[in-house]
N, C-alpha and C positions, 0 to 999 in steps of 0.2 A: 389474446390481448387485442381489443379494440385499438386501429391508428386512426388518429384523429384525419382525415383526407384536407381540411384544410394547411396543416401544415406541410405538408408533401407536393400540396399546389404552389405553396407561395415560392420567392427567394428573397434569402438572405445573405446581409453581408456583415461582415466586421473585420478590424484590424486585429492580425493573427500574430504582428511581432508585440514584443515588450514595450510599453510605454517607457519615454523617454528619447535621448540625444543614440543613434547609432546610424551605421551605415549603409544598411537599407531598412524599408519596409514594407510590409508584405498586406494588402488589403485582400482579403477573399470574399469572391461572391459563389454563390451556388444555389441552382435552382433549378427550374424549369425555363426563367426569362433572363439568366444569367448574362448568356451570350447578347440579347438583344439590348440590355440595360447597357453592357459595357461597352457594345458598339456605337451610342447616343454620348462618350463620352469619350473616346478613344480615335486616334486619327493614327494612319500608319501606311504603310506601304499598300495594307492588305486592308478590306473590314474583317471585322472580327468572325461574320456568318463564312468568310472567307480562308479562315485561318485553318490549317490544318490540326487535326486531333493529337495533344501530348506535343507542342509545339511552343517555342517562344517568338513573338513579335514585339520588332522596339517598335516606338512610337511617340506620342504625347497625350498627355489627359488635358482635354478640355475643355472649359465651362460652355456646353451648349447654347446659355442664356448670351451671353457676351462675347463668345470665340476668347476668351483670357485663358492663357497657355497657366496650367498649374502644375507640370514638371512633366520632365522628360523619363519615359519608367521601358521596362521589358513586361509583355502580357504572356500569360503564359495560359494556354488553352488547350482546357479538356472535356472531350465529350463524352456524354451518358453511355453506355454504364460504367464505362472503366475510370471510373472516379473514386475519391475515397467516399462518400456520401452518396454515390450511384446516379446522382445529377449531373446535369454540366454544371462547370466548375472553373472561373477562372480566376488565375493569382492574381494583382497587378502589381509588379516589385519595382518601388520609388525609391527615391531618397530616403533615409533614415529622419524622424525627427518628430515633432508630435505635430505642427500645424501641417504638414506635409500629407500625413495620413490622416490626418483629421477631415482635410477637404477632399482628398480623393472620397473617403468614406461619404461624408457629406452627399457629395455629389452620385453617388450612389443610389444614398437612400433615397434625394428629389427624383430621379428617373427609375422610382420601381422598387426597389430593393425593400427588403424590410432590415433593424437593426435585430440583429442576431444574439437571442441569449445564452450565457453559459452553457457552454457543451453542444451549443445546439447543433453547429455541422458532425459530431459524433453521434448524436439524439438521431439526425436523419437517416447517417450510414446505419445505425443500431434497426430504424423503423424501415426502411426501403432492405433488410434482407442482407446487407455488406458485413457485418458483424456482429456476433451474437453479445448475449449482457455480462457474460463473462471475459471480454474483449474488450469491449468497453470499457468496465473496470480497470485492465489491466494497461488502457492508453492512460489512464488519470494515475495507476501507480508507474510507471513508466516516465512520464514526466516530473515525479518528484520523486524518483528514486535517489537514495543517498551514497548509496554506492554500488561497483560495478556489478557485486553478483546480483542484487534488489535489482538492476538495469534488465542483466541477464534473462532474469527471473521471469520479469512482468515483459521481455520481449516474448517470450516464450510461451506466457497466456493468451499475447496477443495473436502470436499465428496458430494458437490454438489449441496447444497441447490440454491444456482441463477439457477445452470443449470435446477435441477429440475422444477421450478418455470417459467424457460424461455420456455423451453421444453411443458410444460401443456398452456401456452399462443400460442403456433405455433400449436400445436394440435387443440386445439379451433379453430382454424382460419382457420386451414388445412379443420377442418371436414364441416365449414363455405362456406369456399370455394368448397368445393365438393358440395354442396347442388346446390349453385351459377351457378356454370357448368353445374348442370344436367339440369338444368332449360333452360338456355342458348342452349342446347343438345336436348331436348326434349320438349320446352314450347310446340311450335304448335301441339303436340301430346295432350298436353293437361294430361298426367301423371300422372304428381305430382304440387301439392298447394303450393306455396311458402309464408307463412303471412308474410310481410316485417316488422309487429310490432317485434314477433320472434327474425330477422335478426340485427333488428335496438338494442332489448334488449340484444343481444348478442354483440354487437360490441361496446356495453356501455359497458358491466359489462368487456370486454377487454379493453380498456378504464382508467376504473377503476383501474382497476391491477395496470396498468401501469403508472399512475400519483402514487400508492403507492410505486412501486421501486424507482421512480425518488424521492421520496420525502425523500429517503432511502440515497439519495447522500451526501448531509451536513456529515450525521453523517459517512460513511464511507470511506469521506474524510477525516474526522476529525481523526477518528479511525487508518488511514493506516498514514498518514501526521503529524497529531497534527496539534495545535496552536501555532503561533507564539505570545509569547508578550513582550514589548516593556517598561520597567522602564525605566521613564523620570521623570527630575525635574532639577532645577538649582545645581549648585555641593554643594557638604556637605550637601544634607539633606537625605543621608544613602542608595541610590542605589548599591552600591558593597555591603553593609554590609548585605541589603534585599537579592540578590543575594545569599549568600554566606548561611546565615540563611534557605534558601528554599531548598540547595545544601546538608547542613548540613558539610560541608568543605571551607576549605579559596580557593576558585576560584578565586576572583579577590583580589586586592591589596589595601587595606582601608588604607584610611590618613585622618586628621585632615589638611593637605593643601585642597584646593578647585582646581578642576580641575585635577584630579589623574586621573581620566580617559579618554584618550585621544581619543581612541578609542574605539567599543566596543566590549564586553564577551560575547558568547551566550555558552549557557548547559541546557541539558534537563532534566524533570524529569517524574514523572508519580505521575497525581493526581488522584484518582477518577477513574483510569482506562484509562484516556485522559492523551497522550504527548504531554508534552508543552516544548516550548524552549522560555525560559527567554533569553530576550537582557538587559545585564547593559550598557547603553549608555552613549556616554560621556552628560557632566552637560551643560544644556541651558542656556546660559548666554550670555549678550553683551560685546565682548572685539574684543580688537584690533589685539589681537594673530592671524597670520597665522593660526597654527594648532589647533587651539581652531575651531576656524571658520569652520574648514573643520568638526571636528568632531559633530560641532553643526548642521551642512549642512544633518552630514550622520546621525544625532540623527532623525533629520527632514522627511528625506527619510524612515527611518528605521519607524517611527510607521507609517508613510501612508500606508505600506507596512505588517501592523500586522495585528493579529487579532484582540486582545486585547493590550491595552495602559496601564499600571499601572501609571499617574500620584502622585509624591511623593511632599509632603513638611513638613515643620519642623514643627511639632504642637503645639511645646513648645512659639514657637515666632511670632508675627504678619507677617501677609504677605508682601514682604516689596515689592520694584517696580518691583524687576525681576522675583518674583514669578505672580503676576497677568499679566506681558506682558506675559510670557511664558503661564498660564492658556489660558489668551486670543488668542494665537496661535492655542493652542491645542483644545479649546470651538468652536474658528471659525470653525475648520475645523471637528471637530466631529459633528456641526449645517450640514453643506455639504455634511456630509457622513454619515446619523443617521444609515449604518447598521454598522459600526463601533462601539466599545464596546472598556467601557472607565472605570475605578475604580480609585477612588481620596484614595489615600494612606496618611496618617497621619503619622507619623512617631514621634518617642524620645517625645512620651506622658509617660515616664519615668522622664524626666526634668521639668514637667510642664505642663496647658494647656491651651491655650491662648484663652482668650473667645471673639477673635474679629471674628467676621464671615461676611464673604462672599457670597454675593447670586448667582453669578455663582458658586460657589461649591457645591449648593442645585440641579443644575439639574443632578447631576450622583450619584449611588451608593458611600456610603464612607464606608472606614471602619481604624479605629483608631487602632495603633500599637506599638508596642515599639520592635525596632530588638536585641537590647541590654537584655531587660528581655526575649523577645520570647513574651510576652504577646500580642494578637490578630492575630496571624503567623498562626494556623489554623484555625480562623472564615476569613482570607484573604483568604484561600488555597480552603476554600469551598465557598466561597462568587466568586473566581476563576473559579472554576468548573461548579457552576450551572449558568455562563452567557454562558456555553458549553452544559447545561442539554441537554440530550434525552433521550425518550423513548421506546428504538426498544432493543431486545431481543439479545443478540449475536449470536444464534440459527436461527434466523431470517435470511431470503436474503436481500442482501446489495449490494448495487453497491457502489463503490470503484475508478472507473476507467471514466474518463473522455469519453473514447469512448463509455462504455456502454451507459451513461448518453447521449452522442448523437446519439447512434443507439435506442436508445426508445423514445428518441424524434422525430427521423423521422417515426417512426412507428405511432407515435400521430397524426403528419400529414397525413399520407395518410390512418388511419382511420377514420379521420374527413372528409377529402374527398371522404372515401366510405359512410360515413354518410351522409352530403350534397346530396351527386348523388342518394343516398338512398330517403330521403324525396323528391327531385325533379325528383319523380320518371325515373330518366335515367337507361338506361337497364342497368343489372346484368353483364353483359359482365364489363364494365367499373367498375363494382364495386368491382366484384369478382379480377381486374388488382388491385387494390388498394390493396385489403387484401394479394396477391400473396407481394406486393413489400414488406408489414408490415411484414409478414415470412421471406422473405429476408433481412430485418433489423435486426430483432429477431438472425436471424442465424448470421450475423455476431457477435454478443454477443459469442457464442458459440464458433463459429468457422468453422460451416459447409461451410460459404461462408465467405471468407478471402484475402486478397491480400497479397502477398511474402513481399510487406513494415510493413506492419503492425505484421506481424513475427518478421522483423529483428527488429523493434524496439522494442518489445515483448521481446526478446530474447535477446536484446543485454546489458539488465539489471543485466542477469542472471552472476554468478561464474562459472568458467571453473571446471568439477565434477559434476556438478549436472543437 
């Protein structure tokens, strides 16, 4: 991958904390001129070219042009390379507030700096050699992880476990390939012995590897993403009231009218370590309503589009005709799509419990509830969880990212084709070209070999600061 040399020359700076009222904030510069820019704007005990490496110094920021004192802050100074971006690099930490860091920033940028785009101090650590692309990634799921394992998780890419992992699979292949070439280089010499049994058990047990990350994807999907699911049932049999019980807060708007929800609520929580985002949908029913219609249309759309489906109904009362059309809606279509995951919700077993039964309600998990007592709210929340069970370690390498998932699928393939060419004995020349391209798969995971798109889309996820 080409690095552009002009960005590696300049520095940059931007404000690293959250816009808005808080109690400090944090301005970052980082560059090449970092130190010199902030010494044109910093007064203290020390100058800043003075300051020692991984050190703080209090002082004041102030306007060069004027001598006007613009707050009193702590500088915090560090030199190349032991920085997160591999530049020098200082913090300036003010007061909290928006015009506060507004003008330290300001003033910044008039002595030097340039303003810093999204990701960009990650973009430099990524191009000066501090982190590879799979790190990267894993600082943007890491900051928006939603819960503690997904935290776990994405710490764990960051100090490098995929990398490590990827890293020892291109070395195998690498040292594979060297053997390959010599052969290629030297057969008619007569040399060196190649067993192709050897060759063939090596390109298994990589192989191997590699069907186990890919098998890693569900769950670190799951982990970075969550589950989406999908409360359905005709109106009044307690969808906002289930909602709001899981929330442990009045999120949506409960009534004793039918059809209160018009549209629908989603909010997330964390069960089990897994993010799920509950949809309260509007109530499936047949009516003549315009906007009933629409919302029945998007209740429809909405679970083809989940992971998980909560079908609810009243379990105090028989199923009357709208509960079994609506069943039979949701049965067809879970028969069409069996990896779709479905739970028959009972509901206001508080009122009664109606011992007519239904044998389409025998082919999915149930579980009986009353949202009113709370009573079955957590055998739901784990009966929830384990149609998400896994069992991979959060220490463990995980792929996360859809491209990973298909740069080690193409690597599958053109192992398999050095496999093939392998048993129909075709020369090593072609075979060793397979394992070269599989390295080059491998690397793009990395990032050794990358395209400038796949940066900016990489990057364009990222917060301007970080």
């Amino acid at each position: 991958m080409s690095i552009d040399n002009n960005i590696l020359n300049e520095t940059i700076a931007a404000i690293s904390t959250p816009p808005g009222t808080g109690a400090i904030g944090i301005v970052r510069i980082t560059g090449r001129d970092a130190l010199a820019i902030t010494e044109k704007i910093f007064k203290g005990a020390k100058k800043v070219s003075e300051i020692s490496t991984h050190s703080v110094e209090f002082g004041k920021i102030i306007n060069p042009q004027n001598n006007e004192i613009i707050d009193v802050v702590l500088v915090s100074v560090m030199h190349s390379p032991r920085t997160y971006t591999g530049f020098d690099t200082v913090e300036i930490n003010c007061h909290g507030g928006v015009m506060t860091t507004k003008k330290i920033l300001e003033l910044a940028l008039q002595n030097g700096a340039r303003m810093a785009e999204p990701g960009e101090f990650t973009k430099l650590a990524f191009l000066n050699g501090k982190i590879d692309l799979s790190q990267v990634e894993a600082v943007a799921d890491l900051i928006h992880a939603k819960t503690e394992t997904a935290r776990r998780s994405s710490l764990n890419q960051f100090l490098g476990n995929l990398s490590s992992e990827v890293k020892c699979l291109r070395d195998d292949l690498l040292q594979l390939c060297t053997l390959l070439e010599l052969d290629v280089d030297f057969g008619e010499e007569h040399l060196i012995h190649i067993d192709t049994e050897i060759i063939n058990q090596k390109i298994e047990t990589v192989i191997k590897r590699i069907h186990e990350l890919l098998s890693t994807y569900n769950v670190g999907h799951l982990l970075r993403d969550g589950a989406k699911v999908a409360i359905v049932g005709k109106p009044n049999v307690g969808k906002s009231s289930l909602l709001n019980a899981l929330l442990k807060k009045e999120r949506a708007i409960v009534s004793e009218t039918p059809g209160t929800t018009r549209d629908f609520i989603e909010e997330s929580i964390d069960i089990n370590g897994i993010p799920f985002t509950f949809v309260d949908t509007a109530g499936l029913r047949y009516s003549e309503d315009r906007i009933e219609k629409m919302g029945m249309n998007n209740t429809i759309d909405l679970m083809q589009s989940s992971d998980l489906v909560l079908m609810m109904i009243d379990r105090s009362k028989p199923l009357d005709d709208d509960d079994k059309k609506i069943l039979k809606i949701i049965l067809d279509y879970h028969r069409d799509n069996p990896a779709k995951k479905m739970i028959i919700v009972q509901n206001k077993t508080d009122l009664g419990d109606s011992s007519e039964t239904y044998p389409l309600l025998d082919e999915f998990t149930s579980v009986r509830i009353s949202v009113k007592t709370r009573y079955g709210l957590d055998k739901l929340k784990d009966t929830i969880s384990r149609h998400f069970e896994y069992h991979i370690s959060p220490e463990s390498p995980v792929i996360t990212k859809l491209r990973h998932k298909i740069s080690l699928e193409k690597s599958l393939e053109f192992l398999n084709s050095a496999q093939r060419s392998l048993n129909q004995r075709i020369s090593y020349e072609y075979i060793s070209f397979d394992i070269r391209n599989t390295i080059s798969s491998l690397n793009e995971i990395i990032g050794t070999i990358t395209s400038e798109d796949i940066l900016k889309s990489i990057f364009s996820s990222f917060c301007i600061g970080k």
